[in-house]
Each structure stands twice: as structure tokens, then as C-alpha cells.
N, C-alpha and C positions, 0 to 999 in steps of 0.2 A: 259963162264968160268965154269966149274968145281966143285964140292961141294965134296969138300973132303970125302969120305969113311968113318971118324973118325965123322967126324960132322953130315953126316946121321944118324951114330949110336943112337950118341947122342939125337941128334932130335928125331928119332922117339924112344928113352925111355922118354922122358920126354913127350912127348904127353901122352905114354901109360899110363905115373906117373900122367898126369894131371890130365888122363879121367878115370882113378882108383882114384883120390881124387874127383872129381866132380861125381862119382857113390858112393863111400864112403861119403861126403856128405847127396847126397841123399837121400841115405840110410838110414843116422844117423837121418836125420828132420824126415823123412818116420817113424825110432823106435822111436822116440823121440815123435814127434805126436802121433803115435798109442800107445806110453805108458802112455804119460801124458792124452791120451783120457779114454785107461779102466783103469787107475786110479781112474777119477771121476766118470764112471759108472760102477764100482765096489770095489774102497775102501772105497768110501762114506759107514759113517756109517747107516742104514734103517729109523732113521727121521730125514736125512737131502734127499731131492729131489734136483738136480742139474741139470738144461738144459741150451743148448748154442746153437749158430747158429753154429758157426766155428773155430777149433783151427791151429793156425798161426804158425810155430815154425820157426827160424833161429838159426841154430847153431853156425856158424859162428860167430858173434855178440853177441850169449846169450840173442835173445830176444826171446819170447813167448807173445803171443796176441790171448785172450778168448774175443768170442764176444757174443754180447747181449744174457746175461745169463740172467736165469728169476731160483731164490734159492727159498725154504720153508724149513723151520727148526721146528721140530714139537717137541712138548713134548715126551720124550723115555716114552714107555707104555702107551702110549696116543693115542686119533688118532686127538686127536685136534692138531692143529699149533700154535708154540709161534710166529714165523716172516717167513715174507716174504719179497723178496728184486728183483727188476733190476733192472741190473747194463746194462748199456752200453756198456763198455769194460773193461779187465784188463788184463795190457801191464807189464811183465816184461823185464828191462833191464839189462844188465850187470851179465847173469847168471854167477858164477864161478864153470866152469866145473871141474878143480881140483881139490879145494875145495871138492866137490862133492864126484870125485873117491878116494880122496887120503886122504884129512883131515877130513870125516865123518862131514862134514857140508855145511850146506845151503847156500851162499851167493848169494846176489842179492844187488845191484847198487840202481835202482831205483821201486818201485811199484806202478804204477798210477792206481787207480780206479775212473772210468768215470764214470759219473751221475748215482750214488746209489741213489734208491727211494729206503727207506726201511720203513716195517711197520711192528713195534711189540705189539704182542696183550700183556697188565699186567695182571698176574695173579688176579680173586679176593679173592686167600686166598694161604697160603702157605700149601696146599695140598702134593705139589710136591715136598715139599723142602729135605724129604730123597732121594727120588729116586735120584735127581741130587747132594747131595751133595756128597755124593761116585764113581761121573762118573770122574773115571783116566784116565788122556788119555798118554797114550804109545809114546812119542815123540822118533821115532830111531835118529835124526839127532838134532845136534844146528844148529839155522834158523839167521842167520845176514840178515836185511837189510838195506841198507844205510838211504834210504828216502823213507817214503811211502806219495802218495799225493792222496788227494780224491777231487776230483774235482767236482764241482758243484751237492752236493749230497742234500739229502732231507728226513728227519727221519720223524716219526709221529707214535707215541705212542695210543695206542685204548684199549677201555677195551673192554675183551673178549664176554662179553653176546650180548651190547647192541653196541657194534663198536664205541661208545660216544666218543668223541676226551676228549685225558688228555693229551696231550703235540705234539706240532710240531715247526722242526725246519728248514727253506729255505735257500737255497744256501748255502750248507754247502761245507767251504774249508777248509781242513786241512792239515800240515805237521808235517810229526812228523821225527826224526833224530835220527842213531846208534838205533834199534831196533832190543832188541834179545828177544832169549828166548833158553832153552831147555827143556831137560824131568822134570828137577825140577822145574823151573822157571814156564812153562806152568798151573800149577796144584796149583799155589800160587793164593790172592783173584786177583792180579794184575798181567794175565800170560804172560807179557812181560815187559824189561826194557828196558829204552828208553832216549835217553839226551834230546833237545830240542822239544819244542811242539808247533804249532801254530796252533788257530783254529778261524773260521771267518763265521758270518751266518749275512743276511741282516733281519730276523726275526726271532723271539720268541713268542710260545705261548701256555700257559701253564693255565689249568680249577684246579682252588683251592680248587674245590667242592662247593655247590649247590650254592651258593651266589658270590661269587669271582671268579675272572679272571686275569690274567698278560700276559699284552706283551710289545715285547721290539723292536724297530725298527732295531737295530744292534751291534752286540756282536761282542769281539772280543780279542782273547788271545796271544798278541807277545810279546814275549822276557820276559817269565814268567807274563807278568804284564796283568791283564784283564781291559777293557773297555766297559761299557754297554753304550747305547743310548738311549734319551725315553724311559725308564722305565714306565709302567705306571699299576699302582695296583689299580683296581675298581669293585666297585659291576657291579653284572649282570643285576641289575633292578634299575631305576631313586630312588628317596625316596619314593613317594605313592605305586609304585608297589611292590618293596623290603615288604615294610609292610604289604601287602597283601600275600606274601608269606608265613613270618617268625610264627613258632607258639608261640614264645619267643623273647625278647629284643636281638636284635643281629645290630652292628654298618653299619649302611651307611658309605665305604669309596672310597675316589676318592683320588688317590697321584700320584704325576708326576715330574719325576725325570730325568731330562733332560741329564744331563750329571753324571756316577758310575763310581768309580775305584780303584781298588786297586792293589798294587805293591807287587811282587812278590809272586805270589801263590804258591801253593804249596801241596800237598794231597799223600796220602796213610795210609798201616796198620799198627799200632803197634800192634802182635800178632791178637787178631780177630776184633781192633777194628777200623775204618776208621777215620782219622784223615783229617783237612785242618787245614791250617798256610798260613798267609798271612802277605805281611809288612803293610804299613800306605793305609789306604781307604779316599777316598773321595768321597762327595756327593754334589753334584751344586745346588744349587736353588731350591730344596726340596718342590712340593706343596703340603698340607695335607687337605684335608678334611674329617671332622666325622661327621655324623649325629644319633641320637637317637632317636627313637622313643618309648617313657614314658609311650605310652599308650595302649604299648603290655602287658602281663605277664610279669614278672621281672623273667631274668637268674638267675636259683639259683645254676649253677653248683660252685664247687669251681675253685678259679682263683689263678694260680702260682705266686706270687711273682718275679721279673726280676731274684733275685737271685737264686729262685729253678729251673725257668725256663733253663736257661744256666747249672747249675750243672747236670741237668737231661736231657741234649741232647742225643741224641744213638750216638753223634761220640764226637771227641775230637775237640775243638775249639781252636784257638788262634791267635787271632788280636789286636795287639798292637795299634792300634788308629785309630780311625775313626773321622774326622771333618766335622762337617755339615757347608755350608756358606749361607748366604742371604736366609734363609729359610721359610716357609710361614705357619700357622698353624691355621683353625678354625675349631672351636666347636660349634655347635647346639641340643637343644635338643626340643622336641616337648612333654608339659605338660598337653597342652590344645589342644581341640578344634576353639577353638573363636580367639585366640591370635597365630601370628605370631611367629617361633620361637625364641627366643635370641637366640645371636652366641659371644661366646668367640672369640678375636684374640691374635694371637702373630706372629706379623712382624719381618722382620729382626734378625731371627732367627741365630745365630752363635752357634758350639758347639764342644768340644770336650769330646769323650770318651775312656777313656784309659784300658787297658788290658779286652778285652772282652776274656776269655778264662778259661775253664774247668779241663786243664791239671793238674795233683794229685800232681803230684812232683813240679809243678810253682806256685811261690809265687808272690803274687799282687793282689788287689784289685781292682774290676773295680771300674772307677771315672769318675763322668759326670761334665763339665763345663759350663752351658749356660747361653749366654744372649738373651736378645730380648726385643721388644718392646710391652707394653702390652694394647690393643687396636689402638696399632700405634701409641700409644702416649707415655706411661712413659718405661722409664726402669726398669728392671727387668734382677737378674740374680737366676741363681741356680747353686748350688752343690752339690751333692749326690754321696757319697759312700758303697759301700757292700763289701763282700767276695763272690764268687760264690760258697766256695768249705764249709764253715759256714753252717751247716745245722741250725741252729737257726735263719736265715737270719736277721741277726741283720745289720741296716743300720746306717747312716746320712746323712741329709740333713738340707741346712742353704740354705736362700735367702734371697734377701731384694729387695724391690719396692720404686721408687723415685720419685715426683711429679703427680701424676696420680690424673687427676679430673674426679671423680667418677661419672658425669653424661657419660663419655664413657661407663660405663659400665651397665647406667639403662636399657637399652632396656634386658638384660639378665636377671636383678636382677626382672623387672616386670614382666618376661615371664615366668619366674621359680619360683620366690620366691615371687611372691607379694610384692616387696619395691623396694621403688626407695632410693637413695642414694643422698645427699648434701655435697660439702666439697670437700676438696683436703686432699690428705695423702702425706705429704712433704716426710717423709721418712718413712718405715719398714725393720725393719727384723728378722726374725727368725732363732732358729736353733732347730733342731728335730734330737734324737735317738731312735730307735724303734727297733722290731723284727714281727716277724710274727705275732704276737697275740695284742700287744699294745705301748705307745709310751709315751713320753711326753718329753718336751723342754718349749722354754722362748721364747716371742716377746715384743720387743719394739715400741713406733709410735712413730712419731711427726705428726700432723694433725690439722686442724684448721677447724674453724664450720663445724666438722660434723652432720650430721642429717637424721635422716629414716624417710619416709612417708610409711605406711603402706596401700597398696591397698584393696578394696573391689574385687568379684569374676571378675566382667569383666576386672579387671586390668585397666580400665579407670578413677575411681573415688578413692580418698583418703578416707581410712577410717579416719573420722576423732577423735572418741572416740579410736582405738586402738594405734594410731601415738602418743595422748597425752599420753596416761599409757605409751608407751614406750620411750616418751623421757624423762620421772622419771628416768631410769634405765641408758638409754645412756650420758656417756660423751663428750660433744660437742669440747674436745679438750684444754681445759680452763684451768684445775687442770691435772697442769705435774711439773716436776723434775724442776732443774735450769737450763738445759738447754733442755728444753720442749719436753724432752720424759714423757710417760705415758708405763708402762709396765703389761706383764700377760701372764702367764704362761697356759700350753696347757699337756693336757691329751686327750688319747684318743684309742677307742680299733677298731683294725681291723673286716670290716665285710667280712670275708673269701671270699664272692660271689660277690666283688666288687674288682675293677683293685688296682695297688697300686696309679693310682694317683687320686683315690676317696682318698682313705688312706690319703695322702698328704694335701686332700682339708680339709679333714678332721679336721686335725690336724692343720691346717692353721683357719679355720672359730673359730675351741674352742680358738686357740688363739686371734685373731678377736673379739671373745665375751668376753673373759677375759680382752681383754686391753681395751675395749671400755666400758664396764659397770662395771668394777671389782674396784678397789681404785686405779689401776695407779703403784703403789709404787713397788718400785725395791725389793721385798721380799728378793733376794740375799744378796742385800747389807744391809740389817737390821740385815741379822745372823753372 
């Protein structure tokens, strides 16, 4: 049979149309490659260095595939490097060619970057910070892209002189979703915007400076809401070694924090200043330990107040509550030589804190609610509120203690103070107003045969001449009201170079020595 004349024709123009597109093609990956190649070896600006093994291109498809690039990004007018990076690959999908030619922008589908090891040196002074804060960068094009993923990447932070690790993070996965920018956008403190964001690392690990360390088994940020794992904040040295270190009293601390979280975060700039917002946080099982050591020099720097501390952050705060549960909390301090240390406890620690935040224009007072148990034994709660935004940092706080027999607490009272304590204190409580410089409130007891014994130096033996002169002074609980409270009132001045909850104990013992040795009597109600 025959092949029609007409159909030859045919046929062979569409071969010719084929092999004219399949050479057109070519051609196009061929410019396409060769451009996006002297792109990076010659638009690159001179302290960024850029090398690769191989560039991939398909036109057809809109993919493009850079392979194991090895970046260094140097200081401009420098010849020092701030970072260094490689990466594995970076695969774009879904290039939009028209977009391109016709709409003067960039789209792309997908952007995978494959195992980024990156390592950036921190500056140790902001030397640099004019030359880079005037570097504009000329963006010709808006850049869309759908979804950028970083797959199994790995940061780590170094200080310049001494290469000393200050922070690293493993198996870093991230998405982020709708990512633009243009020539304005680029040049802002955050040079892209972006909707959705998920980020995911199986470690955390971060040097606090010369004493301290943090790390965290697994971090993780989806669907705005973050989740830490194993938290865990601890000195660098056991307690004898830490003291061999310090030239000054500075805290032995160990905390561990099983399970953080808090719901919907949230972060950027109002005008130049960096801002986080987050909704309600929680904290699991909270385990704290302090240690002291007394027999250093005494820190005499001065110490902020909770309230100036939060007012005088460099960014803007605000977190509307934070709940602690089942939480765990001892104290030790070391006075002596000879004698082991007492340790304060508070088991079962529950707590809530409400509006932690700095914001000028937000009104609210932060407020702490806790209870817990005090040696494991009696309860105890607190309440304490401030303003953050109050430069006079005027506070309150009110507590009261329930059943507690006070030989839980001798091993403390003999290690630090020389007395032991007899007696139950059925009930207390206090309430306390203050400001940064001094304080005073009212306490009430109910308590039955109390009693000090006053030790000699090894804390082994009763003094027996100072115990009697003091139980002249001491009320054993006997001469109270009708319904057997004994009251006394509490003054007291802050010593700038101590925490505020010396401050607190403070203000607690003057009350403590008022209702126990004072007349008892409700002065309130006599005026």
C-alpha cells in the first residue's frame, strides 16, 4: 500500500518540527546551564566564594540541580570569613518560566537543600556593624517560592579567635511555606515573608559562658507551637570543682526539664525592635537544683529585681502564662567546713505565672501563684505580684505554711544557723509590700511548744547558757489571741547585692522574730 504524498509531507515536517524542538531544547538547557553557571562565577558578590561539582538543568520540567557545593561568606573589607557551608545538593522544582519572561518574577514550586553543614564564626565585638549595616542589596526581580525544605542539615556556631563551640544544632529539618521577598522586603531586619514554618532538630547545644551549658535532646516547631525535650541547664563542673574555679560566690546549678511548650509562637520587628509573643507555656516535672558555696568571697555585683529584669530585656516580651506542674526544687548551701550541707526542699511544686511581658502600651501585672510542699511535708503556697513596666518596682507578696514540724527543717537550720528548732507551726501567714529599697507587712502563727536550741561551733553540742537566755525572749506558743494566733509585724531593707528571694526570706525571718519574741498582739486591731 501506498503512503499518500500528503502524509509524506506531513511526516517529514514534523520530524523536521520535532528535531528543531529537541535541538531547541538543547540548546535552551545548554544556555540555561551556561548561564546560571557564569552567574555564580561571576555575579557572586567578592566575599562570597561559591564552588560546586555539577549543574543539572531541565527545562522542560523547570528543574535545576547544584551539586555538592562547598560556600564561604566572608566579612566585606575583611579577609576574615564569617560562615562556611556544604551542602549536598540544591534541587529546584517547578521553575515558572513565564513568570520569568513576562511577569518580572521569580517562581519556584519547591526548594530542597540537602545536608547543609554550616559553620558560622560570631563576631567578638561589633566592629563591623557600619560597614554591614548599609550593605543594600539591589533585588531586580520578586522571588516566590512555594516550599523551601532543608533536609537533614547541621549548624554550629564558633567563636572567631579560639574556634570554642557557642552553639550547635543536629539533624536540622525545616519547612517553611509561601516565601517571598522583593527589593523592599529583602533590605528589612526579616528579608523574607513567609506563612507556615516547621522546624525539627534531634539536638541542642548551647555554652552559657564559663560555668554553664544547655542541651536539649529534641526541639521541635509545628503548626506555630514549639516543643523542647530534655531540657537540661547544668554547670560545667561537679560542686568541689565549680569552687575551685569561681573567684566569687556564683550558684551550682543542675535543672531538668523533661518535657517545654508553648503554643503559638510567634516573633518579629516593631520598627528596630525584635519582638516574641507566644500563647500559654508549660513545663513538666521541673527538676532544680542550687548549690552555694559560702566560703567563697561574697558577690557584690548588684542584682535586678524580677521586675527590672523583664522591663530591661533588648526585645519585647509577652507571654500570657506559663504553668509549672509536679515540680521539684532544693537548696544547699555550704557554711562550714566540718558539717555537711543543709538543703531546703519544695516538692510538688505547682505554679502559675501570668503576663510575663514588657510591652509599653500592655497593661497587666505579672502574678505568680504557687504551691508546694515544704520539706515534703507541710504546705505552703505563695503569691506575688509586680508591674514590669513600674520603675519603682513595687511588689506583693502573701503566703502562708500549714502543719510543718520543724525538725524537717533542723538539718538546714544547724548547718547554717547554729539552731535546731522544736514544735509544729499549725498555721502562718504573711503578707508583704515592698519596692526596691524596703518593705514591711504583718504575720500571723498558730504554733505549739516551740523551741530553739542553740548550737556550739561544731554543731554537735547544745549550747547550753545561750539556749536558756534565749528561751527569756522566745514565745513557746502559749500567750495567743482567742483563737490562738500570736501576731508581728515585719520591716525590712533590701541588700541590692542579694537575689529578691534573700529579700523575701528576709522579710519572712523579721517577721518570724516579731511573732515569736514580740507580745503577739494584733497591733491592727488595737488602732
Amino acid at each position: 500500500m501506498q503512503v499518500p504524498r500528503t502524509a509524506k509531507i506531513i511526516f517529514r515536517i514534523l520530524s523536521v518540527f520535532l528535531v528543531l524542538m529537541a535541538l531547541i531544547v538543547l540548546g535552551a538547557q545548554l544556555m540555561a546551564k551556561k548561564s546560571i553557571a557564569n552567574y555564580l562565577d561571576t555575579k557572586l558578590p567578592p566575599h562570597i566564594q561559591l564552588d560546586y561539582k555539577d549543574v543539572d538543568v531541565n527545562v522542560l520540567n523547570g528543574t535545576a540541580i547544584l551539586e555538592a557545593i562547598d560556600l564561604k561568606i566572608g566579612v566585606q573589607d575583611s579577609i576574615h570569613q564569617s560562615a562556611v557551608a556544604k551542602i549536598g545538593a540544591i534541587e529546584i522544582i517547578g521553575l515558572g518560566y513565564w513568570h520569568f519572561l513576562f511577569n518580572n518574577k521569580i517562581s519556584v514550586k519547591n526548594l530542597n537543600v540537602e545536608r547543609p553543614v554550616l559553620i558560622h564564626y560570631s563576631k567578638e565585638n561589633n566592629s563591623d556593624s557600619s560597614n554591614t549595616k548599609n550593605n543594600h542589596i539591589a533585588l531586580l526581580k520578586m522571588i516566590h517560592i512555594d516550599r523551601i525544605n532543608v533536609i537533614d542539615g547541621k549548624v554550629t556556631l564558633l567563636k572567631n579567635k579560639k574556634d570554642s563551640l557557642v552553639m550547635q544544632l543536629d539533624s536540622v529539618n525545616v519547612e517553611i511555606d509561601d516565601v517571598t521577598t522583593n527589593a523592599e522586603i529583602i533590605n528589612s531586619k526579616i528579608p523574607v515573608k513567609y506563612g507556615s514554618f516547621e522546624f525539627a532538630s534531634t539536638s541542642f547545644y548551647a555554652n552559657l559562658g564559663p560555668y554553664e551549658e544547655i542541651n536539649v535532646a529534641k526541639i521541635r516547631v509545628e503548626e506555630g507551637n514549639l516543643s523542647i525535650t530534655d531540657l537540661q541547664l547544668k554547670s560545667k563542673y561537679n560542686k568541689t570543682k565549680l569552687s575551685w574555679h569561681l573567684p566569687k560566690e556564683h550558684d551550682y546549678i543542675d535543672l531538668k526539664i523533661p518535657e517545654l511548650s508553648f503554643k503559638s509562637i510567634a516573633f518579629g520587628y516593631d520598627k528596630d525592635q525584635f519582638w516574641v509573643g507566644t500563647g500559654s507555656g508549660e513545663l513538666n516535672e521541673p527538676n532544680l537544683e542550687i548549690y552555694r558555696d559560702k566560703l567563697l568571697p561574697d558577690d557584690t555585683d548588684r542584682k535586678k529585681l524580677y521586675s527590672e529584669a523583664i522591663r530591661k530585656l533588648p526585645i519585647q516580651l509577652d507571654i500570657p502564662e506559663i504553668k509549672i506542674n509536679k515540680g521539684f526544687i532544693a537548696y544547699s548551701e555550704r557554711v562550714n567546713r566540718e558539717t555537711t550541707p543543709g538543703e531546703i526542699i519544695f516538692g510538688e511544686v505547682n505554679a502559675k505565672i501570668f503576663h510575663i511581658q514588657n510591652v509599653p502600651e500592655k497593661k497587666g501585672k505579672t502574678r505568680v501563684e504557687a504551691k508546694a510542699l515544704l520539706m515534703n511535708d507541710a504546705p505552703i503556697t505563695l503569691n506575688w505580684s509586680f508591674d514590669a513596666k513600674d520603675k519603682s518596682d513595687a511588689f506583693v507578696a502573701s503566703g502562708t505554711v500549714k502543719g510543718f514540724d520543724s525538725k524537717h527543717i533542723n538539718p538546714f537550720l544547724e548547718s547554717n544557723l547554729r539552731v535546731r528548732a522544736k514544735g509544729e507551726i499549725q498555721e502562718l501567714y504573711f503578707t508583704i509590700s515592698g519596692d526596691a529599697f524596703s518593705s514591711s507587712g504583718d504575720m500571723k502563727m498558730k504554733y505549739e511548744d516551740f523551741k530553739f536550741s542553740i548550737l556550739k561551733k561544731d554543731r554537735l553540742r547544745i549550747n547550753k547558757l545561750l539556749t536558756v537566755i534565749g528561751s527569756i525572749f522566745v514565745n513557746d506558743g502559749s500567750k495567743t489571741d482567742e483563737n490562738g494566733y500570736r501576731y508581728g509585724g515585719i520591716k525590712a531593707e533590701r541588700n541590692p547585692t542579694k537575689s529578691f528571694f534573700n529579700y523575701l526570706w528576709i522579710n519572712v525571718s523579721d517577721g518570724l522574730t516579731s511573732t515569736i519574741i514580740g507580745n503577739g498582739k494584733n497591733e491592727k486591731r488595737k488602732k
